[in-house]
matplotlib code that plots the C-alpha trace (Angstrom):
import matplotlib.pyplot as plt

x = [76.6, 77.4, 75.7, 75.0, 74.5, 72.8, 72.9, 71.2, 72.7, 71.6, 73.0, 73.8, 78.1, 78.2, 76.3, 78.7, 81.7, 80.8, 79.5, 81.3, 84.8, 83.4, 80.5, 83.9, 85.9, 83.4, 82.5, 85.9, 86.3, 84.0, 84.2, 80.9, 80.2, 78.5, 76.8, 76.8, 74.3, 75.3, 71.7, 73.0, 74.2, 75.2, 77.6, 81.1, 80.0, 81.6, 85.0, 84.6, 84.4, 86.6, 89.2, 88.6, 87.7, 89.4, 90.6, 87.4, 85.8, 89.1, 88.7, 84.8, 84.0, 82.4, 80.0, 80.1, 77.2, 76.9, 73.7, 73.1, 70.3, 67.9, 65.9, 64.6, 65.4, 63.4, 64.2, 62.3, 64.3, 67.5, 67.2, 66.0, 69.3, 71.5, 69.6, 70.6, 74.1, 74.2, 75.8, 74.7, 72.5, 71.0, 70.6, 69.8, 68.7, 71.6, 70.7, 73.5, 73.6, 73.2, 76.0, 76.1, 77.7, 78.5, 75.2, 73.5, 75.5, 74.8, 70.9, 71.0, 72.7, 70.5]
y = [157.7, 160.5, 164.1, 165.8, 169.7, 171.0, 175.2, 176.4, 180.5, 182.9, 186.5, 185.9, 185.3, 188.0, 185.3, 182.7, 184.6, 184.5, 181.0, 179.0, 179.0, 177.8, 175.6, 173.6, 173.4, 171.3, 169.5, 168.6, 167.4, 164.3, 163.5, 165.3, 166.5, 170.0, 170.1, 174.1, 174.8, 178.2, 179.0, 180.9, 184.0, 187.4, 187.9, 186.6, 183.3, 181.0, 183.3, 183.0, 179.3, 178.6, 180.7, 179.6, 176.0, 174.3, 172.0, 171.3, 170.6, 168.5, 165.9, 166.0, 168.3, 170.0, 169.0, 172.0, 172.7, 176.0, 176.3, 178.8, 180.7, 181.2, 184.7, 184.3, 181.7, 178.6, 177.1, 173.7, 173.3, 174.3, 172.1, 168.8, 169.4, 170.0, 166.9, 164.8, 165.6, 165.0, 161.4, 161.4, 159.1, 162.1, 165.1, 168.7, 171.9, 174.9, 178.1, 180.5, 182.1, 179.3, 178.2, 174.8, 173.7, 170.3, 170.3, 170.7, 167.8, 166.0, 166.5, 164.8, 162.1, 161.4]
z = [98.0, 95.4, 95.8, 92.5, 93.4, 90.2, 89.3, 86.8, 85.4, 83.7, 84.1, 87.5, 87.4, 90.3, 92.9, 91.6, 92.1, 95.6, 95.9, 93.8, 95.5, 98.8, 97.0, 95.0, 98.7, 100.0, 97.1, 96.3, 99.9, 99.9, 95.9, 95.0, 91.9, 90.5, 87.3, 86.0, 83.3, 81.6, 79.9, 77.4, 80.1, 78.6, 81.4, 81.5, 83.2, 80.3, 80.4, 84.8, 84.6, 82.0, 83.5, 87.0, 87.3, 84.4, 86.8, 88.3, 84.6, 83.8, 87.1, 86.7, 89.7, 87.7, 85.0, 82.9, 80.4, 78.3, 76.2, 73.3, 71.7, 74.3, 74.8, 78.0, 81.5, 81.6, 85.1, 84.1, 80.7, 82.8, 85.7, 83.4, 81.7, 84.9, 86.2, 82.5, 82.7, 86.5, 87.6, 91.6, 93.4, 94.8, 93.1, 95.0, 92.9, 94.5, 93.7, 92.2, 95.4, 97.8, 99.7, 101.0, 104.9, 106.0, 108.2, 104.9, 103.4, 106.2, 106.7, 103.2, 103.4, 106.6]

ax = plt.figure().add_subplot(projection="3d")
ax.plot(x, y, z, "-o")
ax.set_aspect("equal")
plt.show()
């Protein structure tokens, strides 16, 4: 069974910086998959990512989405795209500050 962790950002690269690295361990661990929907941020999210994670993007770790012209943060348009471009049989909505654990991982797949 694949997990699909789904984050929706917008101006918020500073929670990532701290989540992300421990967030890809895990998921990289049991073949999981994180689908990262830049909504148009102002921040150097794209530049972070891009320069960071390349790897991740390349082996399809992460699912990398960057969307443009938007004024404001719609969390509903944001997650139904995270959710589209997601390829889990279960897909969980992760904050851009959320870290996830293995008893998190493993109170899902229970």
């Amino acid at each position: 069974m694949k997990l699909s962790f789904c984050t929706t950002c917008m101006n918020r690269v500073e929670y990532l910086k701290e989540t992300l690295p421990q967030n890809i361990k895990l998921i990289s661990k049991y073949n999981y998959e994180l689908t990262l929907v830049n909504y148009d941020s102002k921040d150097d999210l794209h530049d972070y990512i891009i320069n960071n994670y390349k790897e991740y993007i390349d082996n399809n770790t992460i699912n990398y989405i960057k969307i443009e012209n938007k004024n404001f943060f719609n969390r509903f348009h944001a997650k139904n795209i995270a959710h589209r471009y997601s390829t889990g049989d279960i897909l969980i909505n992760l904050d851009a500050d959320n870290f996830i654990n293995e008893k998190l991982i493993s109170t899902i797949i229970d």
